[in-house]
C-alpha positions as CSV (number, residue, x, y, z in Angstrom):
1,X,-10.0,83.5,30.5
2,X,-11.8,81.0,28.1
3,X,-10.1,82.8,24.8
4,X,-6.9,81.5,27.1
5,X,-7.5,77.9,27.8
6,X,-8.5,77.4,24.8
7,X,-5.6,78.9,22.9
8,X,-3.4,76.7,25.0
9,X,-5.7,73.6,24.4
10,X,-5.0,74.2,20.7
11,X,-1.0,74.4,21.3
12,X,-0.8,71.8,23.6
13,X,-2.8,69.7,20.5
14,X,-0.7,70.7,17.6
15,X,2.6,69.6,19.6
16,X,1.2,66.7,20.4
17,X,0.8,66.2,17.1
18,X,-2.9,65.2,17.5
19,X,-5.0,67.8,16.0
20,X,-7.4,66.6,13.3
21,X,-6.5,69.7,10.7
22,X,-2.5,69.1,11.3
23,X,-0.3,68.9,8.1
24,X,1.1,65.3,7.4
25,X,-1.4,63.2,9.4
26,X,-3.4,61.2,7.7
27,X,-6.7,59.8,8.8
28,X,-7.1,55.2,9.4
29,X,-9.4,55.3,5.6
30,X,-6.8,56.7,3.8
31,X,-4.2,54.5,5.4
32,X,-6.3,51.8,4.5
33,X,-7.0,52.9,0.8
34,X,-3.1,53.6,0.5
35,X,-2.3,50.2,1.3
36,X,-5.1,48.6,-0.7
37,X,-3.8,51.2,-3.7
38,X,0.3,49.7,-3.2
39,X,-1.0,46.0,-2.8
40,X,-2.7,46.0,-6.4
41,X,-0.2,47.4,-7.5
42,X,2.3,45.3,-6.7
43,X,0.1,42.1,-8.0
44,X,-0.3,43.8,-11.3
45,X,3.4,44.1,-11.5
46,X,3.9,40.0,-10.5
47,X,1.1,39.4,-12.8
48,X,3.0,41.1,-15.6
49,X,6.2,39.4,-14.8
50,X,4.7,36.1,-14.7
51,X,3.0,36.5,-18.2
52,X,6.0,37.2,-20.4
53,X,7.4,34.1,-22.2
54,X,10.3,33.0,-21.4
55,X,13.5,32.7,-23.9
56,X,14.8,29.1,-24.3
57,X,17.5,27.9,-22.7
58,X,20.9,28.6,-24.7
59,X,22.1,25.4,-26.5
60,X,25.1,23.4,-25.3
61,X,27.6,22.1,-27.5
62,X,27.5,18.3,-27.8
63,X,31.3,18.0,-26.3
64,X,30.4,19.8,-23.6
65,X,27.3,17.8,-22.6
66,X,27.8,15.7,-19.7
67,X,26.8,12.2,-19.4
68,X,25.0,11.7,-15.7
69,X,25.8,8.1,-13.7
70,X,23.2,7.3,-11.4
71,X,24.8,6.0,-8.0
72,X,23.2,3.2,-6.0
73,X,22.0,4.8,-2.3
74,X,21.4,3.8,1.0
75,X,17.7,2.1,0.0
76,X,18.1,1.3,-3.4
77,X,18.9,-2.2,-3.1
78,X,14.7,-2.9,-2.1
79,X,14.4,-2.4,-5.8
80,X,16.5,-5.0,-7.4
81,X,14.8,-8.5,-8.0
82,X,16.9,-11.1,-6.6
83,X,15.8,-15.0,-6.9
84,X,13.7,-16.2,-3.8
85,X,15.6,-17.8,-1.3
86,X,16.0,-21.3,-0.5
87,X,13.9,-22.8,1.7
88,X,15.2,-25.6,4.5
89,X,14.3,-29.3,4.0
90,X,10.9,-30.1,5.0
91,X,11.1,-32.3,8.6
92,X,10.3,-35.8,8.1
93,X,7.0,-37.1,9.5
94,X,6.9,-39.4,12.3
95,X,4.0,-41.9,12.2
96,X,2.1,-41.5,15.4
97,X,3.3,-44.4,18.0
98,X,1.9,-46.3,20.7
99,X,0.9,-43.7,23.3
100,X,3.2,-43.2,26.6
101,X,0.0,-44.0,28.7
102,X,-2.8,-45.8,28.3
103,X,-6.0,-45.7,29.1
104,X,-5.3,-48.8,31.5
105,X,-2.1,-46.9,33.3
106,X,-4.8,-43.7,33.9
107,X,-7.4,-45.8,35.5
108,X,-5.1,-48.0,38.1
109,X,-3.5,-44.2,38.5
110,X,-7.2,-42.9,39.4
111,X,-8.3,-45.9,42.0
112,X,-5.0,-46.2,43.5
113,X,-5.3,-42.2,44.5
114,X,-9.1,-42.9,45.4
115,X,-8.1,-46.0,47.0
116,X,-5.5,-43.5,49.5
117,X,-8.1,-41.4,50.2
118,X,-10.7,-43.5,51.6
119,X,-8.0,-45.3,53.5
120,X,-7.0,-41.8,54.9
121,X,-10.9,-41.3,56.0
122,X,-11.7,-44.8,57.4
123,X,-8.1,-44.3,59.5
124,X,-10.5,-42.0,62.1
125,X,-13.4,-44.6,62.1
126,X,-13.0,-48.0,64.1
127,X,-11.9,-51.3,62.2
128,X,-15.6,-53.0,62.5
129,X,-17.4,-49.7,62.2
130,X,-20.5,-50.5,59.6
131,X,-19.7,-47.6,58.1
132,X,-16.5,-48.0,57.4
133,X,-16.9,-51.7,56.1
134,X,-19.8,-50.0,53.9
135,X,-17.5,-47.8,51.9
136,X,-15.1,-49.7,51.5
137,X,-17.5,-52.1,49.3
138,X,-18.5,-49.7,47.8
139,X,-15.4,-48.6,46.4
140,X,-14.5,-52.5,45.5
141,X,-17.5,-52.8,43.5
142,X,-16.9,-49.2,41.9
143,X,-13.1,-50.0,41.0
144,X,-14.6,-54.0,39.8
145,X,-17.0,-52.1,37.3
146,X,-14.6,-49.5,36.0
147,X,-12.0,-52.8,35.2
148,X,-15.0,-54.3,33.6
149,X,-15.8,-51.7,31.5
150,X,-12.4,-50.7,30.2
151,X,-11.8,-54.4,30.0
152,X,-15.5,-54.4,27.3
153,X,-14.3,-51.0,25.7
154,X,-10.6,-53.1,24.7
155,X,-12.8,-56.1,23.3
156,X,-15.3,-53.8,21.3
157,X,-12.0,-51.9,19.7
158,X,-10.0,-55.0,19.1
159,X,-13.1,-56.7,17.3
160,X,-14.1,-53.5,15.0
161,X,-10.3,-53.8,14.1
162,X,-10.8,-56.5,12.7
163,X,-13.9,-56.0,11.0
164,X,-12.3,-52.8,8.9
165,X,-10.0,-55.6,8.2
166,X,-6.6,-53.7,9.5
């Protein structure tokens, strides 16, 4: 019974077409050392190719050489120097005039709003509240030095005007 299996083990192999001793199989190395054999093979043959010199080129008759016209293309134009181009006028200088406000203009501005304001507070507070008289002062005497010293500030300017001799 052994004899048997094996016998159709063995048939069952060579159908298959896997048995290690079976004609035209051949094992992965030799593939390998085929392929390895056919590759330098085929360089040497390139190599070969590659080495011989080349014949020059057969001679053309001078009437039947071509002249060749280069054609301007989309791009080309970049490379042409043309002359700069001209430039507008230059705008005319305006000498600096006197300004839209002044100093004066910005300070009657600044008391008049402060001026509001404290009116708007003392409204709540009684007419002979101390309080109210108080501020009020105080504000005068604020708005009285502020007109003095912008009043001093024109002389000094006015008088070094003079002095540089303008």
């Amino acid at each position: 019974m052994p004899a048997r299996s094996f016998r159709f083990a063995l048939i069952f192999t060579v159908a298959l077409g896997q048995a290690p001793f079976a004609r035209g199989q051949t094992s992965p190395q030799e593939e390998i050392e085929r392929s390895l054999r056919a590759r330098g093979a085929a360089e040497r043959e390139l190599t070969m190719r590659l080495d011989v010199p080349r014949a020059p080129p057969p001679s053309v008759p001078a009437d039947q050489v071509r002249r060749s016209v280069t054609l301007p293309t989309p791009g080309t134009e970049i490379l042409e120097r043309r002359p700069p181009p001209e430039l507008p006028p230059a705008p005319g200088v305006v000498p600096p005039g006197a300004p839209a406000v002044t100093a004066a203009d910005l300070l009657q501005d600044s008391q008049r709003r402060r001026a509001s304001a404290l009116q708007a507070e003392n409204a709540r507070l009684p007419i002979d509240d101390p309080a109210r008289q108080q501020s009020t002062q105080i504000q005068g005497l604020t708005f009285e030095r502020e007109l003095r010293a912008q009043d001093l500030g024109s002389a000094i300017m006015r008088s070094s005007e003079r002095a540089m001799g303008r």
